[in-house]
Backbone as ProteinMPNN parsed JSONL, in Angstrom:
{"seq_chain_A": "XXXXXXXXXXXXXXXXXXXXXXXXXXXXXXXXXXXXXXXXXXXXXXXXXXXXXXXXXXXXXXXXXXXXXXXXXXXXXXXXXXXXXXXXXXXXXXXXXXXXXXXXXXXXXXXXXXXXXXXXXXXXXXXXXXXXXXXXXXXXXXXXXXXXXXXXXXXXXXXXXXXXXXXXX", "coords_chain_A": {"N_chain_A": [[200.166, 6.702, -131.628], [200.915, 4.304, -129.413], [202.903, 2.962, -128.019], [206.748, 2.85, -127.924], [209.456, 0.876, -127.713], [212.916, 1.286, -128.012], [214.724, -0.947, -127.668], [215.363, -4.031, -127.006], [216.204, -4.059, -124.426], [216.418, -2.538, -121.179], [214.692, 0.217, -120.911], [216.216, 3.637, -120.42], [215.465, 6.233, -120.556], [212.68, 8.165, -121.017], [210.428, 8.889, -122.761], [207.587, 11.007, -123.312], [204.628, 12.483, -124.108], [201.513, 14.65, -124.483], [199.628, 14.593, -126.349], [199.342, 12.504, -129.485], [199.847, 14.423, -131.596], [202.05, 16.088, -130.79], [204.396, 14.733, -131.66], [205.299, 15.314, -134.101], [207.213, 17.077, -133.2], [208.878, 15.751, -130.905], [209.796, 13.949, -132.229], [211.895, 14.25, -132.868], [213.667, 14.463, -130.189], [213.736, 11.29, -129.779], [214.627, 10.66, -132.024], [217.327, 11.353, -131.695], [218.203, 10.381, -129.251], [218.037, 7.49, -130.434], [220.198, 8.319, -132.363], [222.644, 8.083, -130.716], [222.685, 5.495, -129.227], [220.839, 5.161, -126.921], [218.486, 3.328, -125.176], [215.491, 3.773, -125.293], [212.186, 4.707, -124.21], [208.854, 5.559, -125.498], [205.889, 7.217, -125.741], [201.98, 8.404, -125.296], [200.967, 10.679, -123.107], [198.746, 11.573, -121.793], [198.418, 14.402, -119.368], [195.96, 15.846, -118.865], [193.853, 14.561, -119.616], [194.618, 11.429, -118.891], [195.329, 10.929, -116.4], [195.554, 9.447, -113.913], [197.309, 7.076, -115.273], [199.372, 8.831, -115.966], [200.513, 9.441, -113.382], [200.713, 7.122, -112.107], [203.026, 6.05, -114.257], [204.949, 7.993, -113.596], [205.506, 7.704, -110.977], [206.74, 5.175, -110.808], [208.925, 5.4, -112.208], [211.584, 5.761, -111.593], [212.283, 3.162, -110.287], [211.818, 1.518, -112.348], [214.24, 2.177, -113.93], [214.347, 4.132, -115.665], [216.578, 7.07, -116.236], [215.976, 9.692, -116.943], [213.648, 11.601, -118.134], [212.113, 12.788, -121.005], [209.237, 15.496, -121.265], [207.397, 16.502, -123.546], [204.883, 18.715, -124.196], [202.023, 20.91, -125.329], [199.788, 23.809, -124.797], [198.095, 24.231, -121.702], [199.869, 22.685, -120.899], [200.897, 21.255, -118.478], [201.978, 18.347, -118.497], [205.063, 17.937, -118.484], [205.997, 19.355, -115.325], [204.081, 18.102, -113.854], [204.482, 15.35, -113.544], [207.061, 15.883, -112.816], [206.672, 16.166, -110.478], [205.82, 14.081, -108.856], [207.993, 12.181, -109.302], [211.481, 11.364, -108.618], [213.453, 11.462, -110.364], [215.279, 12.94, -113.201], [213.347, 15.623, -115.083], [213.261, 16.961, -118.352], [211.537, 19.238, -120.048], [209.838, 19.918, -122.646], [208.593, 22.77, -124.385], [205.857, 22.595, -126.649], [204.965, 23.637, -129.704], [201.51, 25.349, -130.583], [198.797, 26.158, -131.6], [197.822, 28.87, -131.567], [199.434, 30.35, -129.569], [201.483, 29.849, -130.43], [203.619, 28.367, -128.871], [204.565, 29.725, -126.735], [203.186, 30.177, -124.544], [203.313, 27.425, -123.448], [206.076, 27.155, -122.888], [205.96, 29.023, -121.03], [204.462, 27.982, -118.687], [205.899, 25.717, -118.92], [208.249, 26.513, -117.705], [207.846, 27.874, -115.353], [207.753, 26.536, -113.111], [207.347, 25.758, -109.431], [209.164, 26.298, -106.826], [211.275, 23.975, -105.768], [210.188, 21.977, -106.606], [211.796, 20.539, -109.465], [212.563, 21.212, -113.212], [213.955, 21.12, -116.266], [214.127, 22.808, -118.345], [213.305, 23.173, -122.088], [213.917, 25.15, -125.239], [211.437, 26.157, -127.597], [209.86, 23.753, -129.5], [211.49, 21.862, -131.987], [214.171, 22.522, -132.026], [214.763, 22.696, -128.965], [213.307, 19.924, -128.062], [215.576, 18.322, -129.472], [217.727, 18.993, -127.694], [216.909, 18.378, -125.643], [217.268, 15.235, -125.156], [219.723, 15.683, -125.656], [220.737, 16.671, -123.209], [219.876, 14.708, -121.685], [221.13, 12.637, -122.084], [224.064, 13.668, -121.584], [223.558, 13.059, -118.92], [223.597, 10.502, -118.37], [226.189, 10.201, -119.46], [227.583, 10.82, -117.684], [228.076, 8.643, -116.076], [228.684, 6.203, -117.43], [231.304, 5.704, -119.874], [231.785, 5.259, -122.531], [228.909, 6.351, -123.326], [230.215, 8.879, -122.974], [232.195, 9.142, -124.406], [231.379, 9.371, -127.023], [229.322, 11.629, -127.163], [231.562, 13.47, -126.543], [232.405, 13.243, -129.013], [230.058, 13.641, -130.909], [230.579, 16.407, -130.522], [232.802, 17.314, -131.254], [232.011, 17.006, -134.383], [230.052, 18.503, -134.085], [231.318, 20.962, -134.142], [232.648, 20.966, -136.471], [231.72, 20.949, -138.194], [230.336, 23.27, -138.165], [232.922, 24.788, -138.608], [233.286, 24.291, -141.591], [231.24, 25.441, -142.942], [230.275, 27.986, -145.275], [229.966, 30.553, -146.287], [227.15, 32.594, -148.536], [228.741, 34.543, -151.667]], "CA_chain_A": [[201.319, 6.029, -131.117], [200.089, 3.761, -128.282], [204.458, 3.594, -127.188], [207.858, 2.423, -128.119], [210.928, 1.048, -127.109], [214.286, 1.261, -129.215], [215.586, -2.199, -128.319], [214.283, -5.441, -125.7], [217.051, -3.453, -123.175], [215.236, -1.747, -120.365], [214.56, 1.969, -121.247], [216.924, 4.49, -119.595], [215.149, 7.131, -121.333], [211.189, 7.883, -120.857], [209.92, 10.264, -123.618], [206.206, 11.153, -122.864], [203.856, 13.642, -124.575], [200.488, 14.964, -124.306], [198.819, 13.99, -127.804], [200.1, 12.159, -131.193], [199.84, 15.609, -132.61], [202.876, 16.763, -130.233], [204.817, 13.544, -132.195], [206.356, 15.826, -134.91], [208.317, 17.857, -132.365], [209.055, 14.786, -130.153], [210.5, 12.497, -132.634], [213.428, 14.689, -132.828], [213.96, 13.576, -128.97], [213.829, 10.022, -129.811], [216.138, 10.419, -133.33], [219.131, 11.724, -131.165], [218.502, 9.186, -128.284], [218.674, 6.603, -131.856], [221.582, 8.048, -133.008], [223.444, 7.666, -129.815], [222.067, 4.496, -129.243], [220.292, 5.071, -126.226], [217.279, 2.759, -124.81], [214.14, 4.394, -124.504], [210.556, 3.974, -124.531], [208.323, 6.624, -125.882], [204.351, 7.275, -125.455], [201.2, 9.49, -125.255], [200.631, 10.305, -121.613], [198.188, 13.173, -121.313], [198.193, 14.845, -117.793], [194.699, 16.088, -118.363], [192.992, 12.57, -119.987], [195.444, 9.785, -118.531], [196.282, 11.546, -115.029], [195.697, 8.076, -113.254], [198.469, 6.762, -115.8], [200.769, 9.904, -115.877], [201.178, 9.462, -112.044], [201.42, 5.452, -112.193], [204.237, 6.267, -114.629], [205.951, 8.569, -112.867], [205.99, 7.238, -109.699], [207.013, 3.596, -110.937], [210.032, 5.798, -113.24], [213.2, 5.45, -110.953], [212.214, 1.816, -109.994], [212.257, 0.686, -113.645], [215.476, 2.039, -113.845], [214.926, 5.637, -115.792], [217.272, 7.75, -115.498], [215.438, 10.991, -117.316], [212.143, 11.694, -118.552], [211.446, 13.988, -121.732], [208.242, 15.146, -121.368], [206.636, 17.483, -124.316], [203.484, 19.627, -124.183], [201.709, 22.118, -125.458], [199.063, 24.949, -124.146], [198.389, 24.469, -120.527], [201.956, 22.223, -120.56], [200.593, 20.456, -117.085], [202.745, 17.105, -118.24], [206.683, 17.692, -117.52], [205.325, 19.568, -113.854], [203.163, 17.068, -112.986], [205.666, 14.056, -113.336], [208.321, 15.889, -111.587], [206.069, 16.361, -108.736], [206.081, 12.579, -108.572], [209.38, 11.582, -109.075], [212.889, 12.22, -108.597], [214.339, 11.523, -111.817], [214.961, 14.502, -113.478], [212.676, 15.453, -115.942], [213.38, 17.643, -119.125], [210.246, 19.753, -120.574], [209.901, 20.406, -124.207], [207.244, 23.584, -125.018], [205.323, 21.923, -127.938], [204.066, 24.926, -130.553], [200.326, 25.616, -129.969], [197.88, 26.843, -132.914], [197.783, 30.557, -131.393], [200.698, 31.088, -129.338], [203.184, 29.662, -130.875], [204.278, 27.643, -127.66], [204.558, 30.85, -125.654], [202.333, 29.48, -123.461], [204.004, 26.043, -123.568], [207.302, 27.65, -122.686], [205.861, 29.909, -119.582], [203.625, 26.646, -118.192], [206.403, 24.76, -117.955], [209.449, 26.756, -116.696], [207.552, 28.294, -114.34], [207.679, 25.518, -111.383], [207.825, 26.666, -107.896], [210.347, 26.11, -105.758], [211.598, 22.833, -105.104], [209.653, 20.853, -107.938], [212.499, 21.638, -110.773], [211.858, 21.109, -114.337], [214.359, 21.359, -116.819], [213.293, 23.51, -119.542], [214.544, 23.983, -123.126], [212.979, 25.975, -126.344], [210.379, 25.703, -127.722], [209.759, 22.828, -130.333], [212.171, 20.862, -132.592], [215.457, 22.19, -131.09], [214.166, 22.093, -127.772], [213.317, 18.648, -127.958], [216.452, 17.688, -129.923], [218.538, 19.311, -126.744], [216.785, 17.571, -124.325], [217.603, 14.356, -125.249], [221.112, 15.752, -125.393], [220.999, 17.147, -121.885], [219.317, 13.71, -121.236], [222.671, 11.847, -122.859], [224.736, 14.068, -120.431], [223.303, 12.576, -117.327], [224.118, 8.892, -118.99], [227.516, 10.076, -119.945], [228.258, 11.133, -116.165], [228.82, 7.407, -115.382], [229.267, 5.376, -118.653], [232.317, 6.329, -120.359], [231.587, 4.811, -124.012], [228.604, 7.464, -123.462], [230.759, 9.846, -122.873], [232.684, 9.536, -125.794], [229.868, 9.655, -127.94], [228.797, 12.923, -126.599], [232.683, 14.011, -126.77], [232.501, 12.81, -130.586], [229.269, 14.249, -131.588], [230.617, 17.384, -130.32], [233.872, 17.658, -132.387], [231.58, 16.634, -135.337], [229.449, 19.914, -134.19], [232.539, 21.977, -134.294], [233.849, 21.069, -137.631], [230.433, 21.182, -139.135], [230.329, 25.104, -138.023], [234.275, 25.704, -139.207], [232.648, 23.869, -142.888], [230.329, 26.724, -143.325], [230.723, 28.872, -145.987], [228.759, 32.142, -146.869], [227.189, 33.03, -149.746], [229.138, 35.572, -151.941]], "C_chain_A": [[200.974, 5.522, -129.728], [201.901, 3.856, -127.482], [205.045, 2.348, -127.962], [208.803, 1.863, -127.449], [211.473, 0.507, -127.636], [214.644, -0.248, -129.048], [214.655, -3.312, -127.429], [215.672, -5.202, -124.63], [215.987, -2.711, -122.284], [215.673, -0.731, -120.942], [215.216, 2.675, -120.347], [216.029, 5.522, -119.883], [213.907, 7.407, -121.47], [211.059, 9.271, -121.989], [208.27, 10.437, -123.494], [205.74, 12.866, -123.945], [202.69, 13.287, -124.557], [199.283, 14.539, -125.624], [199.905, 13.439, -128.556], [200.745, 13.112, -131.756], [201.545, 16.05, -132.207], [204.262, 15.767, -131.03], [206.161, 14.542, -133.34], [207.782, 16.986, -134.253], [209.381, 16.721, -131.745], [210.362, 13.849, -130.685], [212.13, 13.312, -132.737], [214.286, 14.311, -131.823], [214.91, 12.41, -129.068], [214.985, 9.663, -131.231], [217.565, 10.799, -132.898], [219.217, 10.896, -130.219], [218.761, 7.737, -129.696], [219.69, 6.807, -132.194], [222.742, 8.053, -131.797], [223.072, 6.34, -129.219], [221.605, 4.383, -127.598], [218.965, 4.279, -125.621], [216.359, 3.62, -124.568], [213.065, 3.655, -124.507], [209.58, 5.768, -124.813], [206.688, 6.205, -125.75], [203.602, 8.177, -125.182], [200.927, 9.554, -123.957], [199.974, 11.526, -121.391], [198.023, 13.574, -119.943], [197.013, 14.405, -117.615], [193.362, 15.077, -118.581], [193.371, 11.665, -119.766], [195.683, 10.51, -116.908], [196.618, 10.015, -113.945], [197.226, 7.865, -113.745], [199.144, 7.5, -115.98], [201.505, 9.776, -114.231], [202.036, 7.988, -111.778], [202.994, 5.623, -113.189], [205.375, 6.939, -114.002], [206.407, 7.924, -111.366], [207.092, 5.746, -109.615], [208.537, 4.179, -112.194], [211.452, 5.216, -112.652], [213.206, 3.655, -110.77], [211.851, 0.877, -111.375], [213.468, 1.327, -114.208], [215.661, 3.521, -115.08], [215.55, 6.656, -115.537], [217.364, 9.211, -115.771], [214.431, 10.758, -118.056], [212.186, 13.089, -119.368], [210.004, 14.362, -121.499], [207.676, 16.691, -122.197], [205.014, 17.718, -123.827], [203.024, 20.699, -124.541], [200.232, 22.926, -125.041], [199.371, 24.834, -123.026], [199.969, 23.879, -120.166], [201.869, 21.457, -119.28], [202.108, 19.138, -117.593], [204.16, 17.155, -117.853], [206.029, 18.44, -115.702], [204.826, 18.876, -113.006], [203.687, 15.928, -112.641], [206.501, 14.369, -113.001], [207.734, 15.987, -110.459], [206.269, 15.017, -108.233], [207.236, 11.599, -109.037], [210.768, 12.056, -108.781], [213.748, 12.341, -109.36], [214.293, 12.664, -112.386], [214.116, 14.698, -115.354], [212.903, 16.832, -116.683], [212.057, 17.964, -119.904], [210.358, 20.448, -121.663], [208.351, 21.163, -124.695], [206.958, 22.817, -126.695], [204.56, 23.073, -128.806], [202.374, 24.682, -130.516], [199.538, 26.334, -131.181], [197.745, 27.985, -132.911], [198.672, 31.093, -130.552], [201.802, 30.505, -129.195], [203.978, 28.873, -130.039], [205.035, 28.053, -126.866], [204.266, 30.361, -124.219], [202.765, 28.015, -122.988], [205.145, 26.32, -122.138], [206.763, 28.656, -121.141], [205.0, 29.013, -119.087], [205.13, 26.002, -117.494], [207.788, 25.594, -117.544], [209.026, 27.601, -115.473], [207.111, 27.573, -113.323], [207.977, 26.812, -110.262], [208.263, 25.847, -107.596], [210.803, 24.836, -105.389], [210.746, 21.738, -105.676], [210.856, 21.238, -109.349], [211.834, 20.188, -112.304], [213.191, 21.92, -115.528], [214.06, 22.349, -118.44], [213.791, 23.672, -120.671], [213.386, 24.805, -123.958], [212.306, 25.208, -126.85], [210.438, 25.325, -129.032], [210.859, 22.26, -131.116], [213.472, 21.118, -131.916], [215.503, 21.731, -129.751], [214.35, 20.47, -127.358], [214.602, 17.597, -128.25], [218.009, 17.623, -128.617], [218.139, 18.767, -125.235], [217.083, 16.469, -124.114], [219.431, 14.513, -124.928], [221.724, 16.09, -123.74], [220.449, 15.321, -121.224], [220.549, 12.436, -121.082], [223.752, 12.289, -121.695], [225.009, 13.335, -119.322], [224.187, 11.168, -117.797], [225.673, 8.897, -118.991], [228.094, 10.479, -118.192], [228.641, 9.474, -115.522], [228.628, 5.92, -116.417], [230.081, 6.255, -119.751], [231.928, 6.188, -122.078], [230.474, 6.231, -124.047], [229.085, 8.953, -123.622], [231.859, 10.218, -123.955], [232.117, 9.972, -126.909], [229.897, 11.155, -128.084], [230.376, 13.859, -126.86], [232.95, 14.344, -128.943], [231.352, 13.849, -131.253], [229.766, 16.105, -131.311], [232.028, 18.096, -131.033], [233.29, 17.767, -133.624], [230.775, 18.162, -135.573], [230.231, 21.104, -134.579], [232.845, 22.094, -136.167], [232.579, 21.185, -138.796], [230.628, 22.8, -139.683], [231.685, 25.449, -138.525], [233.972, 24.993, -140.37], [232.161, 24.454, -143.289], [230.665, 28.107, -144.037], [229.485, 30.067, -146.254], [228.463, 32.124, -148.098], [227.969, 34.197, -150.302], [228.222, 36.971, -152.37]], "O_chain_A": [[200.741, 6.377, -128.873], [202.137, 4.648, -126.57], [204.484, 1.359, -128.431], [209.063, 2.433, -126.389], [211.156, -0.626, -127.998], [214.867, -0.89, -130.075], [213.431, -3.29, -127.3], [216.127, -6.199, -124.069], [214.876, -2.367, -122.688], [216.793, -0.626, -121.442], [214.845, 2.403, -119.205], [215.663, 5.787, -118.738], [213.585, 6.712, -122.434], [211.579, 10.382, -121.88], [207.816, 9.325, -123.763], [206.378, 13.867, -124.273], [202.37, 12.099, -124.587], [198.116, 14.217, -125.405], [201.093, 13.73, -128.414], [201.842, 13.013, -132.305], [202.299, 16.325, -133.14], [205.329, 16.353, -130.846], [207.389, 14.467, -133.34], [208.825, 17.428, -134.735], [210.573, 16.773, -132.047], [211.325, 13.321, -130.129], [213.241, 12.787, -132.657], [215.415, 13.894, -132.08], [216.095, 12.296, -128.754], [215.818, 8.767, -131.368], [218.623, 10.632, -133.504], [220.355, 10.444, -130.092], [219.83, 7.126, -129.671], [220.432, 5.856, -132.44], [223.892, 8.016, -132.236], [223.564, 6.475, -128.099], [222.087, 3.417, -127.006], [218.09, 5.141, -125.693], [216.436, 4.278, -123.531], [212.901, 2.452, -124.706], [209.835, 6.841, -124.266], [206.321, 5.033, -125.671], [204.219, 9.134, -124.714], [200.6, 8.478, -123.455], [200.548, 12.471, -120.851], [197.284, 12.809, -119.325], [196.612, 13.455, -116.942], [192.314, 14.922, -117.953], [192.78, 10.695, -120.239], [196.812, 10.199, -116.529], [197.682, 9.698, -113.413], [198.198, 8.234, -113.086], [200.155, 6.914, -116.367], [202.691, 9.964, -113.961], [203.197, 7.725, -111.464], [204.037, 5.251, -112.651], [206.522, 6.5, -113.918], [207.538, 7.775, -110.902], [207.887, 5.396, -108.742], [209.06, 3.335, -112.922], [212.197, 4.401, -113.196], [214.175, 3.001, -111.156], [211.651, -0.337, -111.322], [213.725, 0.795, -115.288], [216.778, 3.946, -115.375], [215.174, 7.31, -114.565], [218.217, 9.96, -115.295], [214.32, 9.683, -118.646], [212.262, 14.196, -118.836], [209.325, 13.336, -121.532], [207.564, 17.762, -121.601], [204.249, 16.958, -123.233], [203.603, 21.683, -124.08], [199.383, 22.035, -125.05], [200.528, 25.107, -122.708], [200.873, 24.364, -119.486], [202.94, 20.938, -118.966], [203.154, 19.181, -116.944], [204.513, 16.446, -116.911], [205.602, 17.551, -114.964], [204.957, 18.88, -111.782], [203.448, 15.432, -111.54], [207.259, 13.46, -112.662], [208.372, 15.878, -109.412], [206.891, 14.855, -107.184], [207.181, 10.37, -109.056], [211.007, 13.263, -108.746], [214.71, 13.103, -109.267], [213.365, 13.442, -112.164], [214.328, 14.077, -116.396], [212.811, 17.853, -116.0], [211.466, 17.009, -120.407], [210.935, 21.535, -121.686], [207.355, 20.6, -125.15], [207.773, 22.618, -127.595], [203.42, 23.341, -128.426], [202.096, 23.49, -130.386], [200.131, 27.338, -131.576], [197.532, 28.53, -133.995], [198.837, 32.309, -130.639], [202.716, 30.51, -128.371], [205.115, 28.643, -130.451], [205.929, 27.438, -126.285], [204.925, 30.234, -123.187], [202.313, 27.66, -121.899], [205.111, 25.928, -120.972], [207.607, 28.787, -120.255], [204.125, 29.863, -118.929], [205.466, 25.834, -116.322], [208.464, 24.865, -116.818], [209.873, 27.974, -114.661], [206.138, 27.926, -112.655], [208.445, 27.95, -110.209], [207.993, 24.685, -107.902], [210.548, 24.705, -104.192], [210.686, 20.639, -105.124], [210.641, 22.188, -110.101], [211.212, 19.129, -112.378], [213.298, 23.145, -115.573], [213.749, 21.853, -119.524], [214.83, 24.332, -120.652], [212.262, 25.066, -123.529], [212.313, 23.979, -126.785], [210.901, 26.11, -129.859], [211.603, 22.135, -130.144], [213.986, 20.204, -131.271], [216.067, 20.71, -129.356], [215.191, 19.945, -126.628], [214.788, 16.519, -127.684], [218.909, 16.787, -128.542], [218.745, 18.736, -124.164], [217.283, 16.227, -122.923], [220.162, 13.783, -124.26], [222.828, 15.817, -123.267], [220.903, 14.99, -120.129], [220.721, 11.606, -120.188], [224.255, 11.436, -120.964], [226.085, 13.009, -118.821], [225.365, 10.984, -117.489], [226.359, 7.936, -118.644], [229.249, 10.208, -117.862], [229.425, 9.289, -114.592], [228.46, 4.782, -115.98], [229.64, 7.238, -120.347], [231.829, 7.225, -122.734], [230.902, 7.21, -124.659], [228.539, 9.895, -124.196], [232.262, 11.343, -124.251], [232.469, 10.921, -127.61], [230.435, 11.762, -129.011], [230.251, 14.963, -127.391], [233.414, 15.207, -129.688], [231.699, 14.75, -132.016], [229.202, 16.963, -131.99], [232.142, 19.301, -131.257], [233.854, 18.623, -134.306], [230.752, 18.829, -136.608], [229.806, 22.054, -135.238], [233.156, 23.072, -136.846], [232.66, 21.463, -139.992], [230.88, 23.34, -140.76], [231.7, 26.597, -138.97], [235.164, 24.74, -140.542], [232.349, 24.376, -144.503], [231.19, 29.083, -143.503], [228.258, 30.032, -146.343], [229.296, 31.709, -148.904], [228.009, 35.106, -149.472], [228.796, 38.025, -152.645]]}, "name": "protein", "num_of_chains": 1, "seq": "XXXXXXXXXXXXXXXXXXXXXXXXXXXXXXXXXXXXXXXXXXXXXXXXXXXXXXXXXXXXXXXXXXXXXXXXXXXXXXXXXXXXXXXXXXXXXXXXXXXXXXXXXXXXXXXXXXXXXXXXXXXXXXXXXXXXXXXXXXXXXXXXXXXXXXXXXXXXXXXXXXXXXXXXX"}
């Protein structure tokens, strides 16, 4: 996946990850920024093999008019950390599962910032990712109202899902 973007609107919405591979976690991200019809742009941005272009991105984020940055990873997890160091947009970090620990290591990489670099953190892999976009939607809905219905809507829809739920006997 060389990168995306949902419409020919500028991208509010930066989704970034570390390999292709990290893609099947990710797209969950980018299918809830779709079904709220959010602008993004999505792409591979490895810390530790693009660092030139992980910084050029980040730095150049607020001044193309992003207004949150997913950024998945898994083992060391360097990429959400490293792009909040260089910007001020706030950036949400999605542990990406890992071939031997499970995205343990993902998950203690990236919520462990120090002090005054923050780093939003959720769980690790598909919900994770699916809640960052939603925490991502949040920010959006703090000063577009139609967003904010959305987000009001999908959340009655969550409700009535869970009082729909029946047990097995």
């Amino acid at each position: 996946m060389s990168g995306q973007v949902s419409e020919q609107v500028r991208p509010l919405v930066g989704v970034v990850m570390g390999s292709n591979s990290d893609w099947d976690v990710m797209q969950h991200a980018v299918n809830m920024l779709k079904d709220f019809g959010v602008p993004f742009e999505a792409q591979v941005l490895s810390a530790h093999r693009m660092p030139d272009e992980m910084f050029a991105y980040a730095q150049a984020a607020r001044g193309r008019g992003l207004r949150a940055i997913i950024a998945g990873a898994g083992g060391a997890a360097h990429l959400p950390g490293m792009i909040a160091a260089k910007t001020i947009v706030p950036v949400h970090g999605v542990p990406v599962p890992s071939k031997y620990l499970r995205g343990e290591d993902s998950l203690l990489s990236i919520v462990q910032m120090p002090k005054g670099v923050p780093v939003s953190t959720f769980a690790i892999g598909e919900a994770g990712a699916a809640n960052a976009a939603l925490a991502a939607i949040a920010i959006l809905a703090g000063t577009d109202e139609a967003m904010a219905e959305k987000l009001e809507q999908f959340r009655v829809s969550q409700n009535a899902a869970a009082k729909a739920m029946v047990l097995p006997q």
